[in-house]
C-alpha positions in Angstrom: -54.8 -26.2 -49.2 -51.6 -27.6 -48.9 -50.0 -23.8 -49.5 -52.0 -22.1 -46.9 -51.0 -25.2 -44.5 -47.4 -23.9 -45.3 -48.1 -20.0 -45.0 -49.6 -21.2 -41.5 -46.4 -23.2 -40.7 -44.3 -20.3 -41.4 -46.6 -18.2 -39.6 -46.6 -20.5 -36.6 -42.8 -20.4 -36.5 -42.3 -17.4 -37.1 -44.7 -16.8 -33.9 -42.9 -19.4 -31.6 -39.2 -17.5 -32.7 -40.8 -14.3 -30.9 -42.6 -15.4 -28.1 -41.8 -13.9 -25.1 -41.4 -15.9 -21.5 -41.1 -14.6 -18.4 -37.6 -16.2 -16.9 -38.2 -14.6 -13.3 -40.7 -12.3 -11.5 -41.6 -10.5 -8.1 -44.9 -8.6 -7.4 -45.6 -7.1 -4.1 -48.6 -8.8 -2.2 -51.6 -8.1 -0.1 -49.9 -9.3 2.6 -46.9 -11.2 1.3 -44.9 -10.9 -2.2 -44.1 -13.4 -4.5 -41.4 -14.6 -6.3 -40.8 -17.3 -9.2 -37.6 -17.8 -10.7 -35.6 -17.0 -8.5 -35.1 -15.2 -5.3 -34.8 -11.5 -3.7 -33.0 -10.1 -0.4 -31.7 -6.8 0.6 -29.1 -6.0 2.5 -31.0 -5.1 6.0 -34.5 -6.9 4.7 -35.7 -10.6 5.3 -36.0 -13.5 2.0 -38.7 -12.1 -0.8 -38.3 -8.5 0.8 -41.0 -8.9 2.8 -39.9 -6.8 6.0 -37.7 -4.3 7.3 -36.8 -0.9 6.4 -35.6 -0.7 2.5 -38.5 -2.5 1.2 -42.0 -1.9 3.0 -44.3 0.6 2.5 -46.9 -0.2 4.4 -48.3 -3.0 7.0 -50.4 -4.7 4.3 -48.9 -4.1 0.7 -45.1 -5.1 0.3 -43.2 -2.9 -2.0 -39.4 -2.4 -2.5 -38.4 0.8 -1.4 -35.3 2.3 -2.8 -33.5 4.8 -0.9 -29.7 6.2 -1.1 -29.0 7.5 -4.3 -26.1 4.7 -5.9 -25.7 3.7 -2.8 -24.6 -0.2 -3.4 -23.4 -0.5 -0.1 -26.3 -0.3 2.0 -29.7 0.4 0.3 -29.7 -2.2 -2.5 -31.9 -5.1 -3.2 -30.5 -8.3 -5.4 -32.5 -10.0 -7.1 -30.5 -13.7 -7.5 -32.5 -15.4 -11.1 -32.4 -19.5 -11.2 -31.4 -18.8 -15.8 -28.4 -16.8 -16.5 -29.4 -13.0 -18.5 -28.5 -12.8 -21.9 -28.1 -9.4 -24.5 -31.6 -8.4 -25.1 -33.5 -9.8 -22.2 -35.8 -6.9 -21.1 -36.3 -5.9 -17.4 -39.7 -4.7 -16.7 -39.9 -2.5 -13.7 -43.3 -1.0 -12.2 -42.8 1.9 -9.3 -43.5 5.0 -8.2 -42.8 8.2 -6.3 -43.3 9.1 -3.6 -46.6 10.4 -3.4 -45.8 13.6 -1.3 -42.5 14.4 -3.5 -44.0 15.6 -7.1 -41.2 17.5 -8.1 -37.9 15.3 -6.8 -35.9 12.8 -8.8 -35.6 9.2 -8.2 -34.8 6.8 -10.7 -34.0 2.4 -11.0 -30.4 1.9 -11.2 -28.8 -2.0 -11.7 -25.9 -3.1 -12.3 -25.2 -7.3 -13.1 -22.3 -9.6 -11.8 -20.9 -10.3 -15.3 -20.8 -6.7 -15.7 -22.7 -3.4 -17.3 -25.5 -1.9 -15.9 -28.8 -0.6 -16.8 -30.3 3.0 -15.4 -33.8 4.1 -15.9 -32.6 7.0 -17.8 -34.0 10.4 -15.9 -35.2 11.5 -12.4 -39.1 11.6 -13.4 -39.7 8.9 -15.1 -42.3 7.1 -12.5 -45.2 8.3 -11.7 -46.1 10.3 -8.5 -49.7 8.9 -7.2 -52.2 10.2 -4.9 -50.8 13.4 -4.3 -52.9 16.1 -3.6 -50.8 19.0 -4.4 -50.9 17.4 -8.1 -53.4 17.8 -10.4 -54.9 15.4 -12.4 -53.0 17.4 -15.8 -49.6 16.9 -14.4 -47.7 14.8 -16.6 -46.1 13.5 -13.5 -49.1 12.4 -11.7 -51.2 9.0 -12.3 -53.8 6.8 -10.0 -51.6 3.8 -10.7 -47.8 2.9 -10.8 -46.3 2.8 -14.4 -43.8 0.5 -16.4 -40.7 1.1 -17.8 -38.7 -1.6 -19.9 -34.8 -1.8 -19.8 -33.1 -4.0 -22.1 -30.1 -6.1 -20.7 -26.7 -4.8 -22.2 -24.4 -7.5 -24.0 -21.5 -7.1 -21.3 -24.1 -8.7 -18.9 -24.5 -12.0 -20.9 -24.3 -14.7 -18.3 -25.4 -12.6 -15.2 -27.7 -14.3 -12.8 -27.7 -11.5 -10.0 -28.8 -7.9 -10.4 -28.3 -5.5 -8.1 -30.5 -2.6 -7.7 -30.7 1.5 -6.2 -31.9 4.4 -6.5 -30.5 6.0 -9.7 -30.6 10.2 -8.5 -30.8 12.0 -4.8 -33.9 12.6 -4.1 -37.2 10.9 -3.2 -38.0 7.1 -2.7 -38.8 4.8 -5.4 -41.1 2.1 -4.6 -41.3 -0.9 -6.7 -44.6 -3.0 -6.9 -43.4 -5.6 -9.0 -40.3 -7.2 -11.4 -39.9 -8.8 -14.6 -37.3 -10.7 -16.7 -39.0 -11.2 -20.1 -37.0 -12.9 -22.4 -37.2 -12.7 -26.4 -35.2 -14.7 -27.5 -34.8 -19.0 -27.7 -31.2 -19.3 -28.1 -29.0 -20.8 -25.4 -27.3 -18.8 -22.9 -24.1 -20.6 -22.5 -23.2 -20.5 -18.3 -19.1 -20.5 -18.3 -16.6 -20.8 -15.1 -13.8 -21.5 -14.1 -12.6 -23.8 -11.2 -10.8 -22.9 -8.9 -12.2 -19.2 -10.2 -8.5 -17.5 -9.2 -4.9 -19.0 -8.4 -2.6 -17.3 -5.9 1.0 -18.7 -7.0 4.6 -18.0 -5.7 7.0 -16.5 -9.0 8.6 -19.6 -11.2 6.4 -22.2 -9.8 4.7 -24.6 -12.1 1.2 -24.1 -12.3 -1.8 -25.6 -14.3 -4.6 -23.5 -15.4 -8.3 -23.4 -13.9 -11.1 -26.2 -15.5 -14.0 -24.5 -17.5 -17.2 -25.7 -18.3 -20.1 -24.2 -20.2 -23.2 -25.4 -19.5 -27.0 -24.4 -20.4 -29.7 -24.0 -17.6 -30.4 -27.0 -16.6 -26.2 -27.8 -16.1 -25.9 -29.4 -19.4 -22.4 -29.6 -21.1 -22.6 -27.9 -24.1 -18.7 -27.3 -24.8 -19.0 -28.9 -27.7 -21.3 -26.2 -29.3 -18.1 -24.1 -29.1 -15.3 -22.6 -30.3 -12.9 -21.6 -27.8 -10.3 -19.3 -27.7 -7.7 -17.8 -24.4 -6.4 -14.7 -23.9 -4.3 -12.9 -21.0 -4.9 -9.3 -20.1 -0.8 -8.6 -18.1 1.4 -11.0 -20.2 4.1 -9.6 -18.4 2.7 -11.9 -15.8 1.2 -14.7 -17.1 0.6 -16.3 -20.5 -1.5 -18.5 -22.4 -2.0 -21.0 -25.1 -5.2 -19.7 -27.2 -5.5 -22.9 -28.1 -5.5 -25.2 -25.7 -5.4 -22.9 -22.6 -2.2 -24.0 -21.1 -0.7 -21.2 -18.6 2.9 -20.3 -18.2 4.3 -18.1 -15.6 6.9 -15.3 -16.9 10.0 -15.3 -15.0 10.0 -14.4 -11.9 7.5 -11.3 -12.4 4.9 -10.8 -9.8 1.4 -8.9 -10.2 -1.9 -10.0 -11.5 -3.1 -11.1 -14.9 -6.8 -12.2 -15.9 -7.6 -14.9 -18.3 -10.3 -15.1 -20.4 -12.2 -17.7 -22.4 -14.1 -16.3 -24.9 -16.3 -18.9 -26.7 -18.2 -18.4 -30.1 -20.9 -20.6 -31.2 -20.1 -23.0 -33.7 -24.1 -24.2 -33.8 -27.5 -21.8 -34.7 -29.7 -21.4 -31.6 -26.4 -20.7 -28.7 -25.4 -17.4 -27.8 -21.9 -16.1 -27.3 -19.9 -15.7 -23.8 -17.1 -16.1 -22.0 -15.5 -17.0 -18.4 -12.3 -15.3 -16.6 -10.1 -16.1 -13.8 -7.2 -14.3 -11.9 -3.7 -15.7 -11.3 -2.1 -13.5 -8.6 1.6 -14.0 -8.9 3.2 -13.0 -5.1 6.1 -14.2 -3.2 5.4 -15.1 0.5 6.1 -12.9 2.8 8.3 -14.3 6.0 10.0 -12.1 8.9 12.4 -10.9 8.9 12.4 -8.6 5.9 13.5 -5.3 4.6 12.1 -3.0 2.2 14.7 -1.1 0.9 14.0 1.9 -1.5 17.3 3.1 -1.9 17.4 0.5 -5.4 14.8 2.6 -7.4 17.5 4.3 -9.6 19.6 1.2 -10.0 17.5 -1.8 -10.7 15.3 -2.7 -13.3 12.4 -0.8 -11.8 13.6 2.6 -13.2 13.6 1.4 -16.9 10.1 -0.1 -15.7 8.8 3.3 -14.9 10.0 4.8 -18.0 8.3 2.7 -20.5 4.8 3.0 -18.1 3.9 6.4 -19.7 0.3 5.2 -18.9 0.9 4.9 -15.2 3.9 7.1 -14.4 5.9 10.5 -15.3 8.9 12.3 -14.8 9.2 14.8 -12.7 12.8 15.9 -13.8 15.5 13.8 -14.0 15.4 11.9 -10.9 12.2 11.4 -10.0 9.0 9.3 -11.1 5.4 10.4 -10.2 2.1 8.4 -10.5 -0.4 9.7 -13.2 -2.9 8.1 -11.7 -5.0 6.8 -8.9 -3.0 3.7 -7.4 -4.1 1.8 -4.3 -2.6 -1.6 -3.0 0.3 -3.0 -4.3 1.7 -0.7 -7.2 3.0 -1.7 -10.4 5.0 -0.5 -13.9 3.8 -1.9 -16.9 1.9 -4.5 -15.4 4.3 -5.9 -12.8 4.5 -5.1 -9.0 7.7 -3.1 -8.2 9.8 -5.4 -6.8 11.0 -2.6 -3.5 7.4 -2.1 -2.6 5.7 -5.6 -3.0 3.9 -6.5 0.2 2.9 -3.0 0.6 -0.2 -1.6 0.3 -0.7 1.5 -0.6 -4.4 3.8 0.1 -5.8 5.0 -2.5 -3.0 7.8 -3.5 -4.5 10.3 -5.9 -2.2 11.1 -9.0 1.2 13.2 -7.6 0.8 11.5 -4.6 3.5 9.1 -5.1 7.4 10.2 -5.7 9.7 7.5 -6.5 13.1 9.3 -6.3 16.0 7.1 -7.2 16.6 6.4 -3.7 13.6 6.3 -2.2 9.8 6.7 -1.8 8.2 9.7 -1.1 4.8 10.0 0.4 3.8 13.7 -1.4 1.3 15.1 0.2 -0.4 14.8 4.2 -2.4 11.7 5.5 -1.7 9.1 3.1 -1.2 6.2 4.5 0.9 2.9 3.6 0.9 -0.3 5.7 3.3 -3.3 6.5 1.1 -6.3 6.7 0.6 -9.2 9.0 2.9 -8.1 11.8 2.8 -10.2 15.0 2.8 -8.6 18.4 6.9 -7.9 19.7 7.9 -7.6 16.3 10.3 -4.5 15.9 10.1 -2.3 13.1 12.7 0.2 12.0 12.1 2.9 10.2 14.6 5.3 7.7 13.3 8.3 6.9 14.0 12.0 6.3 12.0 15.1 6.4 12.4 16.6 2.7 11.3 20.4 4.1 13.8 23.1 4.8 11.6 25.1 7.0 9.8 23.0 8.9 9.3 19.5 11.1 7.6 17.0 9.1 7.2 12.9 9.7 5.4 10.0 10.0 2.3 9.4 12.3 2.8 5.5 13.2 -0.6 3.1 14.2 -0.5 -0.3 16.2 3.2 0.6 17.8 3.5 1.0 21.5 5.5 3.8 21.4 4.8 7.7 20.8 2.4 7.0 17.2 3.3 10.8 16.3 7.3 10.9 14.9 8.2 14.5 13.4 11.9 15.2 12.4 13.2 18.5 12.2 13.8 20.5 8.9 16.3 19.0 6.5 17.2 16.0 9.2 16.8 12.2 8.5 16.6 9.2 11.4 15.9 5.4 11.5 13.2 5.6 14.7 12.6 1.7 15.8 9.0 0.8 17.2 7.3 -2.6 19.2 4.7 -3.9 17.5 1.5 -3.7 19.8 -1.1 -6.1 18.5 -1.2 -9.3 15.9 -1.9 -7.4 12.4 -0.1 -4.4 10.2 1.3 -1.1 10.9 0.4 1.8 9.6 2.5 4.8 8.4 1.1 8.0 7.7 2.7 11.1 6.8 1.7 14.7 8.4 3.4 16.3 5.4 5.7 15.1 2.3 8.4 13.0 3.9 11.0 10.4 2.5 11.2 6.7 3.9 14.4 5.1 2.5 13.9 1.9 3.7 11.6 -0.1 6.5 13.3 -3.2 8.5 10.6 -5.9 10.5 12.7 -8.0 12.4 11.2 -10.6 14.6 14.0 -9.6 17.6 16.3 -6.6 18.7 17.5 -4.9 15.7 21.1 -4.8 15.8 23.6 -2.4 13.6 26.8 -4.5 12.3 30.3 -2.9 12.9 33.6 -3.8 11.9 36.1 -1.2 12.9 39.3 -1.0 10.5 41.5 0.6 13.4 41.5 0.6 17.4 40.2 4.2 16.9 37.6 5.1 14.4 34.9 7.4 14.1 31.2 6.4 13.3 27.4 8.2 13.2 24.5 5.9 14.8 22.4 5.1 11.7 19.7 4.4 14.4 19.2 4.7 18.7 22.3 2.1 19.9 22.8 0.8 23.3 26.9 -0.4 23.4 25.8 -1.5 27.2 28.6 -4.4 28.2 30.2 -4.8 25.3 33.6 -5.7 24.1 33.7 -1.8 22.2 33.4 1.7 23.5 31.9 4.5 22.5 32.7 8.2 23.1 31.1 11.6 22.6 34.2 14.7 22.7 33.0 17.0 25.4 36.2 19.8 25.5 38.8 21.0 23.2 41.9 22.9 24.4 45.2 23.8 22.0 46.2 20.5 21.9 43.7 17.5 23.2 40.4 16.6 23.1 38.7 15.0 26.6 36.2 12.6 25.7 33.6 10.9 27.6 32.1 7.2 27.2 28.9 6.7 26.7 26.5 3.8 26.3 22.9 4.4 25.1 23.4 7.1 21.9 20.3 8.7 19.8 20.4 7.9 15.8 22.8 10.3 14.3 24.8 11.0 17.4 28.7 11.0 16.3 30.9 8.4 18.0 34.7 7.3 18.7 34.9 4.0 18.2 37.8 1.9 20.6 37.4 -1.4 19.3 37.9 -4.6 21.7 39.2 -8.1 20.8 36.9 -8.9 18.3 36.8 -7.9 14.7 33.5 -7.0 14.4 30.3 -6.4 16.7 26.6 -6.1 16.4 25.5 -3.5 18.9 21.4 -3.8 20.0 19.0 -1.4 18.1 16.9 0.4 20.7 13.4 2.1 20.3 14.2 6.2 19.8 12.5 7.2 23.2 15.2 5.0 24.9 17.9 7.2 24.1 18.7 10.5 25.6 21.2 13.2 23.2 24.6 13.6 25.3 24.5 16.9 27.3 27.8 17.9 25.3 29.4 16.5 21.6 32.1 18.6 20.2 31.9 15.5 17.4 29.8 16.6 14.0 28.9 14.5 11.0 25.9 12.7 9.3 25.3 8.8 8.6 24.1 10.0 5.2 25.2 13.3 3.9 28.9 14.5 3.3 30.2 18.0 4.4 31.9 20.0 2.7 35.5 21.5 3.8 35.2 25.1 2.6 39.3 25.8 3.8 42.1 24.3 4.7 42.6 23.0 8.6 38.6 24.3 8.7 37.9 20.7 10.5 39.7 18.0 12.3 39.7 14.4 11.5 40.9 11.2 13.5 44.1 9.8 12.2 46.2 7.1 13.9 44.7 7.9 17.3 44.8 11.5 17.0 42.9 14.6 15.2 44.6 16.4 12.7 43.3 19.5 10.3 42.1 18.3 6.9 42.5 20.0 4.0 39.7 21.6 1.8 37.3 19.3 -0.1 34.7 16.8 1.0 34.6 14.5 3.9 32.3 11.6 3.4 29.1 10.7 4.8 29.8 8.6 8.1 32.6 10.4 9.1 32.6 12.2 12.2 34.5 15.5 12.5 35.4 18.5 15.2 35.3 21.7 13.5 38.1 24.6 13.7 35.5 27.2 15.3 35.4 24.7 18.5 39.3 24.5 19.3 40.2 27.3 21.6 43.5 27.7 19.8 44.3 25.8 16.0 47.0 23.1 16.2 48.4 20.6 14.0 47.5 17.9 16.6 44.5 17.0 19.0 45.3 14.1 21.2 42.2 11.6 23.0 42.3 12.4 26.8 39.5 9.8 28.7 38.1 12.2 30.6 35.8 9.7 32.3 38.4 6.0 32.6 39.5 4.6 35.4 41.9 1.7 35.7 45.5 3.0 34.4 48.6 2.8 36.3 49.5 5.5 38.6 52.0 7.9 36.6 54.2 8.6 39.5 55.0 4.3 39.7 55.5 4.6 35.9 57.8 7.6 36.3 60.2 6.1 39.1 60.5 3.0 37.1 61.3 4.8 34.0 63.5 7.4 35.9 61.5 10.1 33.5 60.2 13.6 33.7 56.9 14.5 33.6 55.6 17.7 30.7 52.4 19.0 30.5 51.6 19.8 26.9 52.8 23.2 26.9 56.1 22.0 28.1 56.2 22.8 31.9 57.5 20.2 34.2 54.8 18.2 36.8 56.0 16.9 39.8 52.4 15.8 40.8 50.5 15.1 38.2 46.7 15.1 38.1 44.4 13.4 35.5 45.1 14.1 31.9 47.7 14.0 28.8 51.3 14.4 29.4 54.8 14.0 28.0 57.3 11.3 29.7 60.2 10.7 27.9 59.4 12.2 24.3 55.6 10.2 24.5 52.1 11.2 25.6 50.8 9.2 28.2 46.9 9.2 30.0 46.9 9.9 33.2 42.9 8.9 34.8 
C-alpha cells in the first residue's frame, strides 16, 4: 500500500509540474467580448475591442479584425497581460478568413515589448468559412474557425504587451478569441530600471539607474539572483559587473545601453534581464558653429578609419557611410564631435561624404536639420557646388527668405537666412553639394577684419554691408596704362573682391546681411576667391596691390583671399597702376595746392595741365588725386 501511495505521489506531482493555466484570455461575445487577465485596445477601437473599424465584424458577434499587412502603425491591436510572458508560454489564437476570399493570404503576426516576435507561419493557415464558392473537400474550407498554437520565443521573457497584425497582404483575419496558456510553474522574474534612461552632459558625475526584480504579485525576489552588468558602447559609458557602478569615458558623447542580466541562483525562477540608456550629449546654446572643415585634422579621421563596420574610404581623402545612418552619426560608437546636434534623415549607404574638410550631402533630397532654432535667429551657411557643369544647392525650410539656394558650377558662397518660426531648419540638397560649415547666431552675423595696411585687398566670405563705417570698400571699375579708377561701394555679394582703406581703428566687424540684400556691382575689374588660389601661369600675367599701388607679379601662385586685376584688362602693360577715387569728394582744390607749392601740374603721360579736371597727376615729382 504504502508503495502505490508513493507511485500516486509521484504521479500527482508529476501532474501538478505540467498543468497548464490560462494567464490571460479574450473571446469575442454575443454582444460584448470578454477579457480576463488583462486588457485589449486598438489603435482606432474602444477598451476590450468592442467597436469601431479594426475589430468588428458584425453588429452582434465582436471579432478582431486584422487588416494592413505588418502594418504596426495603424491596424494593430495590443493585448496589455496583468503576468509578464516567459520562453515557452504558448499563444492560442482562433480566426478565420474571410469567408468570400478562399484563395488570399492572411496570417497572425506579434511582436512583444521585451523583444522577438511570433508569426503564424504561412498565408493559409485559418480557415475560410461559409463560402460558397468552396466546397466542402477544400482543405481550406471549414464550418468553424480553427486554432493555431504559437510558442513565446526566449527574447520575449518578461513581456507583458503583445502587439498584433496581419502577417501577409491579402485578406482579413478575424479573430474570435485569445489565449496565453502557460506550462510552466517557475517564476518569471519582472526587472527595471528607474529612471529607465539618463540624458547626461560629457564628464559629469553620474550614478546609475535602481533595479528591482520582482515576481507577479510585486514581490522582491533579488535575492534569488545572481547578477551581473554589461555595457553595449564602452566607448561611452562603463560599468562595474559587479556592483553596477557607471563611469562616464572622457568627454565622449553617444549612447550606450546597460544591461542587467540575472541568473537564478534558486530551482523554480526563470532567467532575465533589465536595460537602460545613458545618452551622453552636450547642451546645445546659441550661438554656435558647426564647422566641418576639422574632419581631416582632428581625432575624428583616425575615428573613421578604425569604423570599418560603419564607414569606407573612398580614396584617400574621403570617408563614406557603409550603412544606413539617421540622427546623430557616429565612428566607433561615439558621435562625431563636427556634426553632434545634427540630425541626419535616414541617408542610405554612399549617401554621406566626409571629405577632410567638409561634409557632403551625395545624392538629391536628403535632408539634415539644425534643431531648436528660435524665430530672428540668423543662420549662415558655407557651401559649395562640387559639379563642373551644372548649378547645384541647398533647398532651405522655416527661413523667410527664397527656401530654393542653387550656386553655379564649380562656385562656393556663405548665403545668411532669418529664421521664420520657433523650431529647426532644414537643409536639403537638389544634388550632391558641400557645406563647409553652418553659423546660428542669435544677432547680425558680422565678418571680423583687421587690415595690416591702409590699402589691402579682401574677398567677402559672405553678403557685407560696410554702411557708415570707419573703412571703405571699393570695386576697380576702369584700367588705363597707368591707374586704376575705383568706386566705393557699401552693400557687396559674398565673394565680391574688395579694396580695403582702413580708418582709425585696428580692426572692424562689418554686419553680415541676408544674400538677397546685396546686388553684384555693375563693373569689378578686381578677381579672386575667399577660398581657392589662382594660379599665375606668366610673368606680369596679373597685378597685385603693393604699398598703395598695383604692380605685375611674377609667375606662381597667389593665395586664396587675395584679390587681383589681370594683364588681359589693362589697355596697355605697365610696371605701375595707381588708385584714382573715381567716386570721392572732399580733397583740396589742386589749383590752391599748386599756387602754394608754386608747382606744375603732369598728367601721367607727361603733358603739362593748366586746368586740371578730376583724376591722378604729377606735382612736383608725386602723384596727387584730384576729385
Amino acid at each position: 500500500m504504502k508503495k502505490l501511495f508513493t507511485l500516486l505521489t509521484l504521479i500527482g506531482l508529476a501532474i501538478g509540474a505540467s498543468a497548464q493555466t490560462t494567464i490571460f484570455s479574450w473571446e469575442g461575445g454575443d454582444p460584448d467580448a470578454t477579457v480576463s487577465g488583462g486588457t485589449v485596445t486598438a489603435n482606432n477601437a474602444g477598451t476590450d475591442c468592442t467597436s469601431d473599424d479594426v475589430n468588428i465584424a458584425n453588429a452582434t458577434y465582436h471579432v478582431i479584425r486584422l487588416r494592413g499587412a505588418k502594418d504596426y502603425s495603424t491596424y494593430v491591436v495590443v493585448f496589455t497581460l496583468d503576468k509578464a510572458l516567459m520562453a515557452g508560454d504558448q499563444i492560442k489564437v482562433t480566426a478565420y478568413r474571410n469567408k468570400n476570399a478562399v484563395d488570399k493570404a492572411t496570417g497572425f503576426l506579434a511582436k512583444f515589448d521585451k523583444g522577438g516576435s511570433v508569426n503564424s507561419g504561412g498565408s493559409t493557415e485559418f480557415v475560410n468559412i461559409d463560402n460558397s464558392s468552396a466546397s466542402e473537400g477544400d482543405a481550406n474550407r471549414g464550418d468553424t474557425p480553427n486554432t493555431i498554437t504559437l510558442d513565446v520565443p526566449a527574447a520575449a521573457t518578461g513581456s507583458k504587451t503583445i502587439t498584433a497584425t496581419r502577417a501577409n497582404t491579402g485578406t482579413n483575419l478575424f479573430i474570435t478569441k485569445v489565449e496565453v496558456i502557460r506550462t510552466s510553474s517557475d517564476i518569471v522574474p519582472i526587472g527595471s530600471f528607474t529612471p529607465a534612461s539618463l540624458s547626461v552632459t560629457p564628464g559629469s558625475a553620474v550614478s546609475a539607474p535602481t533595479l528591482s526584480i520582482l515576481d507577479d504579485e510585486n514581490h522582491d525576489i533579488s535575492d534569488k539572483y545572481t547578477i551581473a552588468y554589461s555595457s553595449n558602447n564602452t566607448s561611452i559609458a562603463t560599468v562595474n559587473s559587479t556592483t553596477g557602478e557607471l563611469s562616464l569615458v572622457g568627454t565622449n558623447e553617444g549612447k550606450a545601453t546597460i544591461t542587467a542580466t540575472f541568473t537564478h541562483k534558486t530551482d523554480g525562477y526563470i532567467d532575465g534581464s533589465a536595460s537602460y540608456t545613458v545618452t551622453v550629449s552636450s547642451v546645445l546654446t546659441y550661438p554656435y558653429t558647426w564647422d566641418f572643415s576639422t574632419f581631416g585634422t582632428s581625432g575624428t579621421w583616425d575615428k573613421l578609419a578604425a569604423d570599418a563596420t560603419n564607414w569606407e574610404a573612398n580614396g584617400s581623402n574621403t570617408y563614406q557611410n557603409k550603412v544606413t545612418m539617421s540622427g546623430t552619426i557616429q565612428a566607433g560608437g561615439v558621435t562625431i564631435p563636427e556634426t553632434k546636434f545634427i540630425n541626419f534623415s535616414s541617408f542610405s549607404n554612399k549617401k554621406i561624404y566626409l571629405n577632410k574638410t567638409s561634409l557632403q550631402l551625395n545624392g538629391s533630397n536628403l535632408t539634415i536639420s539644425v534643431p531648436d532654432l528660435k524665430k530672428g535667429y540668423y543662420v549662415a551657411v558655407d557651401f559649395e557646388n562640387p559639379s563642373g557643369s551644372e548649378s547645384r544647392g541647398l533647398t532651405l525650410g522655416n527661413v523667410n527668405e527664397t527656401a530654393e539656394n542653387k550656386l553655379a558650377a564649380s562656385t562656393r558662397e556663405t548665403r545668411i537666412f532669418t529664421v521664420k518660426a520657433d523650431g529647426d531648419v532644414t537643409l536639403k540638397s537638389t544634388s550632391g553639394v558641400r557645406i563647409y560649415g553652418i553659423q546660428v547666431t542669435t544677432t547680425a552675423p558680422k565678418a571680423s577684419i583687421t587690415p595690416a595696411k591702409e590699402y589691402t585687398t579682401y574677398i567677402a566670405p559672405a553678403a557685407l554691408d560696410f554702411t557708415g563705417l570707419d573703412i571703405k570698400a571699393y570695386v576697380a571699375t576702369e584700367a588705363t596704362a597707368s591707374a586704376i579708377t575705383v568706386e566705393e561701394v557699401t552693400t557687396v555679394p559674398a565673394g565680391t573682391a574688395l579694396i580695403l582703406k582702413k580708418g582709425t581703428a585696428a580692426s572692424y566687424d562689418v554686419p553680415v546681411i541676408a544674400s538677397a540684400s546685396a546686388s553684384a556691382p555693375a563693373k569689378n575689374l578686381l578677381k579672386g576667391s575667399a577660398t581657392a588660389s589662382y594660379n599665375v601661369e606668366n610673368d606680369g600675367d596679373a597685378y597685385v596691390l603693393s604699398d598703395g599701388a598695383f604692380h605685375p607679379v611674377k609667375k606662381g601662385e597667389l593665395a586664396a583671399g587675395k584679390a587681383y586685376i589681370l594683364k588681359a584688362d589693362v589697355p596697355v602693360p605697365a610696371p605701375e597702376l595707381s588708385i584714382v577715387f573715381g567716386n570721392l569728394t572732399g580733397i583740396q582744390n589742386i589749383t590752391t595746392a599748386v599756387k602754394q607749392s608754386e608747382g606744375v601740374v603732369f598728367d601721367l603721360q607727361g603733358r603739362k595741365v593748366a586746368q586740371p579736371a578730376k583724376g591722378l597727376y604729377i606735382v612736383n615729382g608725386k602723384k596727387v588725386i584730384i576729385k
